[in-house]
N, C-alpha and C positions, 0 to 999 in steps of 0.2 A: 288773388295773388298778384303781386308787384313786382316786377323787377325793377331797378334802378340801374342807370352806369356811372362806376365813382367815377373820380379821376383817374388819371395813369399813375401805374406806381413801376416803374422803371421801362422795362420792356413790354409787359402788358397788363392788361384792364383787369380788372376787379368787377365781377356783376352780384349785386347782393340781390337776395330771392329776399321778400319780406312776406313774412309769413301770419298768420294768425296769433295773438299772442301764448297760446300752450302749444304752439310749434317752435323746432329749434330750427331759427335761420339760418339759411344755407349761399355762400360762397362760392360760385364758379371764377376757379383759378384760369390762367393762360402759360404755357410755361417761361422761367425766365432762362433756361439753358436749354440747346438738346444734345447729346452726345451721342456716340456710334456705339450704345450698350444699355440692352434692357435693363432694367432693375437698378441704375444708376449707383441708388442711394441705400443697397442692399451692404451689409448684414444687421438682424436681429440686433444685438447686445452693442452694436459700433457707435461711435459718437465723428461724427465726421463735418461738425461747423464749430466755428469761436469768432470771436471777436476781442483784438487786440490794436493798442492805439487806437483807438476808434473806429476801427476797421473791422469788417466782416467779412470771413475765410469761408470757403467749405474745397473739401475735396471728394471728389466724385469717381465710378468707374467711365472708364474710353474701351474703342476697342484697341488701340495703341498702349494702353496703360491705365493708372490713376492719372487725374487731372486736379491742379490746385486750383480755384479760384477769387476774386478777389471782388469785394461790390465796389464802384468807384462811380459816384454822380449817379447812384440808383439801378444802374446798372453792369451784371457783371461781367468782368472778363478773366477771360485764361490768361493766365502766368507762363508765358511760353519760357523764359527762363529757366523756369523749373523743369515744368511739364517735358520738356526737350529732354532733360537728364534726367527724366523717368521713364521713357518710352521701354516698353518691354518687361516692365516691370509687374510681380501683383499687383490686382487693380482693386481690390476690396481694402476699404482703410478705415483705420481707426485710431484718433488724435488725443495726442496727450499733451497739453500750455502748459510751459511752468516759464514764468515771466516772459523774455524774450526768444524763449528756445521752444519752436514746437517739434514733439518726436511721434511721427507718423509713424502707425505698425501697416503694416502693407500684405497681405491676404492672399494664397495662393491655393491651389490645391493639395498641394507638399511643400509649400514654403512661406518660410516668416522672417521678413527682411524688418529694420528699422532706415527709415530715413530722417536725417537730422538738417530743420532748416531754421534758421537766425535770424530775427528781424532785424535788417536796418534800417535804425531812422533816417537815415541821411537820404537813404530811396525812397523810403515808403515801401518795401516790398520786403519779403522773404528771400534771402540766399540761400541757397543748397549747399550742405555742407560737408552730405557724404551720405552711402547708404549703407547698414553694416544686417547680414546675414546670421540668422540664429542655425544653431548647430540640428542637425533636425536627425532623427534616428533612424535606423534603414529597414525598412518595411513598409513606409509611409503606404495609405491606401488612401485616405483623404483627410484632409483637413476642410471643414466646415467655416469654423471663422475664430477668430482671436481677437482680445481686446489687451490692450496695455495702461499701466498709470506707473504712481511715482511716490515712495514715501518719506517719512520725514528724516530719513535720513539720509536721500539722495540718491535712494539705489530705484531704478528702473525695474517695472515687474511686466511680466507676456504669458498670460495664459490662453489655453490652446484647447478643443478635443483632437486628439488624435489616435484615428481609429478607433476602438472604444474603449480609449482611456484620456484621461484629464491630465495634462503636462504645463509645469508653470517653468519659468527662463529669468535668469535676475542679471543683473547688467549695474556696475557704480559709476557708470560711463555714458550708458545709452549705444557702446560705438562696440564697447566689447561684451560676450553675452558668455552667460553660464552655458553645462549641457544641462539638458533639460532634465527638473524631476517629478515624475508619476505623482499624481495625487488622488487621481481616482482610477480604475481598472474594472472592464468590466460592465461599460455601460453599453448602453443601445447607439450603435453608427450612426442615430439621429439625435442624439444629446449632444448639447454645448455648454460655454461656459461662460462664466463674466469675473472678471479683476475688479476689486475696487479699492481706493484708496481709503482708509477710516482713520481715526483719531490715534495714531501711535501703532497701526497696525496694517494689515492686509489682508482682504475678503477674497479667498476666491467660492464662487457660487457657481454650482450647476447641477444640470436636471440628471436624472438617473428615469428614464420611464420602465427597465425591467422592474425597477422594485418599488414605481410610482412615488418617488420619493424627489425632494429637493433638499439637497445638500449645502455643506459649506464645511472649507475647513481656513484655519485661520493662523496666518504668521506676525509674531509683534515685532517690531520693527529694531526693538533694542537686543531680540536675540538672535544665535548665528542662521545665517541664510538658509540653509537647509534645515530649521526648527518648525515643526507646523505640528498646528493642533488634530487633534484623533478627528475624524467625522464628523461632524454636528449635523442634527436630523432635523431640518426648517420642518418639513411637514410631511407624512407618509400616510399612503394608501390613497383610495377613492378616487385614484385617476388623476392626483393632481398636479402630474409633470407632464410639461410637453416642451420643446426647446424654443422658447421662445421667451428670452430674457431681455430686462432693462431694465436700471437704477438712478437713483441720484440720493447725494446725501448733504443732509442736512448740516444748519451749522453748529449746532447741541453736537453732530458727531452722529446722531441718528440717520438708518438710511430707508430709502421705501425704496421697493423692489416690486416691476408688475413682472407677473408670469400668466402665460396664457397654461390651462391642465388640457388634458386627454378625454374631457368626460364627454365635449361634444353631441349632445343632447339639447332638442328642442327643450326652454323654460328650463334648462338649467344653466348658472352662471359658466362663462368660457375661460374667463380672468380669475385672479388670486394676485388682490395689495397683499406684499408684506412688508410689515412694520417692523425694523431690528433698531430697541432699543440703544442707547450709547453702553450698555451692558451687557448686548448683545443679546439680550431676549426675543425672538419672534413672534409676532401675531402675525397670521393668515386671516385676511377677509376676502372669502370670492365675491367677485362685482361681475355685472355685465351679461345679463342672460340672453342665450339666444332665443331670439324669437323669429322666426318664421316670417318672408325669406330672407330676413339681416342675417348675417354669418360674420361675425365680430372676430376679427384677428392680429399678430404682430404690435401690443400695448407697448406705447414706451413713456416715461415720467421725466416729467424738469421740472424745477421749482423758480421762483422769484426768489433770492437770497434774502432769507426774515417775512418773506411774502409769500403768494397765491401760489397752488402746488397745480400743475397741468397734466392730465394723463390723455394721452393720444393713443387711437387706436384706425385701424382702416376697417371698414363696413364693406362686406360683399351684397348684391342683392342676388340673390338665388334666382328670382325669377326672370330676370332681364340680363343678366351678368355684370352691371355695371357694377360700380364701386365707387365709396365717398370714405371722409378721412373724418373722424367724430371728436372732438375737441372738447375735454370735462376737467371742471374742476375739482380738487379734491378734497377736503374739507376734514378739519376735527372736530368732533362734537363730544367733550367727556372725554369718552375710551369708544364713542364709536365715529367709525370714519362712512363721509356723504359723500354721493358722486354724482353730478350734475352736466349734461351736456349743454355744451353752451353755444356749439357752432359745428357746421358739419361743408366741409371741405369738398369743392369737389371741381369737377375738370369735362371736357368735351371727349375724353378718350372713350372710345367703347370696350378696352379690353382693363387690364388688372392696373389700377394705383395701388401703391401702398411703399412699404419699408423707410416707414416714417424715417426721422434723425434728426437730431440735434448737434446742443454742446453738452460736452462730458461736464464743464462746469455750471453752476447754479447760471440763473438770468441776472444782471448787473440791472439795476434803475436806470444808469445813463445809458445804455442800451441797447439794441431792439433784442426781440423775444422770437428768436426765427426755429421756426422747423421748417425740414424738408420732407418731399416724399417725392417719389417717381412712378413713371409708367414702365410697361412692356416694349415702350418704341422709343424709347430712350429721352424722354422729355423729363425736368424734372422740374417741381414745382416749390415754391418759397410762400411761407405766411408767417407775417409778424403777431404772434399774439397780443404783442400791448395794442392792436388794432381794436379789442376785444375790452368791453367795458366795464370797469371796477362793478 
């Protein structure tokens, strides 16, 4: 075994391990931020990087707040303009681009604010432009995490677990918010959910593990806002909910959705691709079995737009407690889908990486192809996939 030292890639080195050729090479990261909060780049189903102007965003948790940041000559910095008039604020976030306006949803334990910030080009930077509070019901006992998008006809969507029921929030503003309504009731304190944007419509998706099922129900965008479809039963029984969601959709209108299930079982798969047709059909493929002392968890999916589909997961090792971040492609074959690792991520911490994250939108060509993930000591780490070879 070889190690090499690349160059610098902004803040810090890159060590590539070279391996044998039916070994998958492996990556020691350095981190390029640290912040005052473990799990930085935590929730499951959150989309918290874009790139816009040419420019590469993410926003992270602090212990003062969310933080925006901004990559600039390879290396990033805090947005103290912002960041300033976010302090105090929820710090769990998830972004939503639509041309020059991005609308942060901001994450709390009982609360769901939107912050709306404006690119100018005349700066170069993001303006704040205000942060507006969703109506929240009284009994709150926890909120877990929420995700927001946007549809084609301009109205803002926020869905939510809370407590154990599933509550979605509509907004034609972004600034001013519906009260919220029930869509699911009933489920396990440890189920979530995910919003997504689709072709003339609105997905919301989530787990139910009392009745091991994954859900979805669905609003089309030409009818009135409180109109949503009955139930729809993605897959049920055999343990295959667990709250740990991520999507991306396709430009046919198609979306793939990973989920992690409950079966947790040595040699049997952890993961569940699903495949939802532009007509909304589901295929369930479980991928990813454990094997003994790997403990595969928290998957999430982005695609190259018309190109390479990437499925991300964090790898525990049981036996040493370390952790690495596993890097697969995902392939169609016919009507069966391949999954191939291609690189496996990894870092000098000795305790937990993980809660991968990206962008909510596809990978652009002109580009780069960033995910992040974090540790326990509040470091978080960057990797461009287009580093990774056609």
């Amino acid at each position: 075994m070889i190690t090499l030292l690349l160059q610098p890639i902004g803040l810090f080195l890159i060590f590539l391990t070279c391996l044998s050729q039916d070994q998958v090479p492996e990556i020691f990261l350095e981190p390029i931020i640290t912040v005052n909060f473990g799990d930085a780049t935590a929730d499951k189903p959150q989309s918290k990087s874009w790139t816009h102007a040419g420019q590469s965003w993410l926003v992270v948790a602090d212990g003062a707040g969310p933080v925006l940041w901004k990559k600039e000559d390879s290396k990033w910095r805090a947005q103290s303009s912002v960041n300033t008039l976010w302090k105090g604020q929820p710090n769990k976030a998830d972004v939503y681009v639509h041309g020059d306006d991005a609308h942060v949803l901001l994450v709390g334990a009982c609360a769901l604010k939107v912050a709306h910030l404006r690119y100018s080009k005349a700066k170069g930077q993001y303006i704040h432009e205000g942060i507006a509070t969703l109506p929240m019901p009284a009994g709150c006992r926890e909120i877990e995490t929420a995700t927001i998008t946007h549809d084609s006809h301009g109205r803002y969507w926020v869905a939510s677990d809370w407590n154990e029921s599933i509550l979605v929030w509509h907004s034609a503003d972004g600034a001013t918010w519906s009260a919220p309504q029930p869509l699911a009731q009933d489920i396990d304190a440890d189920d979530i959910s995910l919003v997504v944007s689709l072709k003339d419509q609105i997905s919301v998706i989530w787990s139910n593990q009392k009745t091991e099922s994954m859900m979805e129900r669905v609003h089309m965008d030409r009818d009135p806002v409180n109109s949503w479809s009955k139930p729809i039963v993605i897959e049920q029984g055999d343990k295959n909910a667990d709250d740990h969601l991520n999507a991306t959709v396709f430009e046919d209108g198609s979306m793939a959705l990973v989920t992690k299930n409950s079966v947790d079982q040595v040699h049997q798969p952890q993961f569940v691709f699903r495949y939802r047709s532009p007509s909304g059909n589901w295929s369930n493929i479980p991928y990813q079995a454990l094997v003994e002392p790997q403990q595969p968890s928290r998957p999430i999916i982005n695609h190259i737009r018309n190109g390479r589909i990437y499925a991300m997961h964090s790898v525990k090792d049981r036996s040493n407690g370390l952790y690495h971040i596993s890097v697969n492609e995902v392939t169609r074959n016919n009507e069966n889908w391949e999954f191939k690792e291609l690189v496996r991520l990894k870092t000098h911490t000795t305790g937990k990486n993980g809660d991968l994250t990206s962008s909510k939108s596809a990978f652009s060509a002109s580009d780069p192809y960033l995910i992040f993930f974090s540790d326990d000591l509040g470091h978080v780490f960057e990797y461009d996939l287009k580093r990774l070879k056609e």
